[in-house]
C-alpha positions as CSV (number, residue, x, y, z in Angstrom):
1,X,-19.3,5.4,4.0
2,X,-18.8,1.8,3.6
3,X,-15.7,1.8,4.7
4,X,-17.0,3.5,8.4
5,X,-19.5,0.8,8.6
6,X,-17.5,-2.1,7.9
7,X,-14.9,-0.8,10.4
8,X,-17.4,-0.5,13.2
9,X,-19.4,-3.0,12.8
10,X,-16.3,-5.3,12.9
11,X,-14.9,-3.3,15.9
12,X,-18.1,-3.6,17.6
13,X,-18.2,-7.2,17.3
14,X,-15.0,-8.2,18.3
15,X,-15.5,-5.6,21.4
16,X,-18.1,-7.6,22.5
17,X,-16.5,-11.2,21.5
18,X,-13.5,-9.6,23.4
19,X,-16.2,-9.8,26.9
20,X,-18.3,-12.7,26.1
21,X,-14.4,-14.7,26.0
22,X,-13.5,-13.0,28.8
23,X,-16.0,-14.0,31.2
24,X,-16.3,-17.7,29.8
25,X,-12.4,-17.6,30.2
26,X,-11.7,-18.6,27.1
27,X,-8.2,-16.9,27.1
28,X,-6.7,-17.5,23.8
29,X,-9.8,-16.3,21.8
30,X,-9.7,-13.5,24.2
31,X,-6.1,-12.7,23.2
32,X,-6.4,-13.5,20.0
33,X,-9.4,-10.7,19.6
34,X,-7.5,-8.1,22.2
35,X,-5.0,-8.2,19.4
36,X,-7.3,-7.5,16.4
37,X,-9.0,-4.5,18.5
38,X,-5.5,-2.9,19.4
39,X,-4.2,-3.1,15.7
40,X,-7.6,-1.7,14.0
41,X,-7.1,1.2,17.1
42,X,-3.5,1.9,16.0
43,X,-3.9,1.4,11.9
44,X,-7.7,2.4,11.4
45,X,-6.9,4.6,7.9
46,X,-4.7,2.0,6.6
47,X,-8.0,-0.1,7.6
48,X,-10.5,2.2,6.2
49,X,-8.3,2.5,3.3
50,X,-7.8,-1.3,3.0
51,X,-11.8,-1.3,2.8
52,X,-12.5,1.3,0.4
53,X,-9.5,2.7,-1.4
54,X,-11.8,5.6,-2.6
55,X,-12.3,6.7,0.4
56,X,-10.7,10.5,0.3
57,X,-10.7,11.7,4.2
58,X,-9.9,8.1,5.3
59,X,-6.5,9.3,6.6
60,X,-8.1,11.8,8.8
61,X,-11.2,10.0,9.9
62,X,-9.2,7.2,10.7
63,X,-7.1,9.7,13.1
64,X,-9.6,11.2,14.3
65,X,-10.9,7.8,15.6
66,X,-8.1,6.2,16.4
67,X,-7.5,8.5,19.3
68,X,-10.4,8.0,21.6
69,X,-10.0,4.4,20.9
70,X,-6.4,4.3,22.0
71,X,-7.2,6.2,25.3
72,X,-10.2,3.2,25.8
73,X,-6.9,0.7,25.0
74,X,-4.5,2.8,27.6
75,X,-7.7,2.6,30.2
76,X,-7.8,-1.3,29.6
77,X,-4.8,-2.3,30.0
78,X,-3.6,-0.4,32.9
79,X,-7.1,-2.4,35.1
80,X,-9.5,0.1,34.2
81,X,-7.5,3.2,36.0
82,X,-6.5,6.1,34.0
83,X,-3.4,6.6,34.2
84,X,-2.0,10.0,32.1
85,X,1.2,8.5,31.0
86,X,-0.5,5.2,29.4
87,X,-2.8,7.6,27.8
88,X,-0.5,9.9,26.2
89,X,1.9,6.8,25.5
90,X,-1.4,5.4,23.1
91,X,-2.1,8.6,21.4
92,X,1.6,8.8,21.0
93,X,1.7,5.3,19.4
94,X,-1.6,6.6,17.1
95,X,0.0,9.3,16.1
96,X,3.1,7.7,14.7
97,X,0.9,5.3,12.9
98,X,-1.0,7.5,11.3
99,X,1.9,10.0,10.7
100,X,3.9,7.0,9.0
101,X,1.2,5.6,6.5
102,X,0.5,9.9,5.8
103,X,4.5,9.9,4.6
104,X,3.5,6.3,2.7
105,X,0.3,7.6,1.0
106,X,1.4,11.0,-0.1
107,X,3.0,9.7,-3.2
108,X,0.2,8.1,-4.2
């Protein structure tokens, strides 16, 4: 459970540094934190696992979250239109993060 909070609370903090930077044009902290939401979209088990190694289901709650989030990352970056090939491109790219640290954890 720690591991949930700790990864929204940090998500939901840099979503809203993300538009406070934005609006005061402060464009390389807004990069800067545009890059830290996209990775924690595309590796959020390896993040839940980084947080709490304990944490049984991480692989699959971290899925399971990853893909709304990466549709909300598709939506952003094609100017707030959704566009069907940007979203299926970012659950693609979820997929294959989370399918690739599955094949690295199962050994362990």
């Amino acid at each position: 459970m720690k591991a949930i909070v700790g990864f929204s609370s940090t998500y939901v903090l840099l979503f809203v540094l993300h538009i406070v930077f934005a609006a005061n044009d402060l464009e390389h902290l807004f990069r800067i934190v545009v890059t830290l939401l996209a990775a924690m979209t595309f590796f959020c088990a390896p993040f839940l696992w980084l947080i709490d190694s304990t944490m049984k289901q991480s692989l699959r709650i971290g899925y399971i979250a990853s893909v709304p989030l990466s549709i909300g990352i598709a939506y952003a970056y094609t100017d707030m239109e959704f566009q069907l090939g940007a979203t299926f491109l970012a659950i693609i790219a979820t997929s294959v993060t989370h399918g690739a640290w599955w094949l690295f954890m199962r050994g362990k």
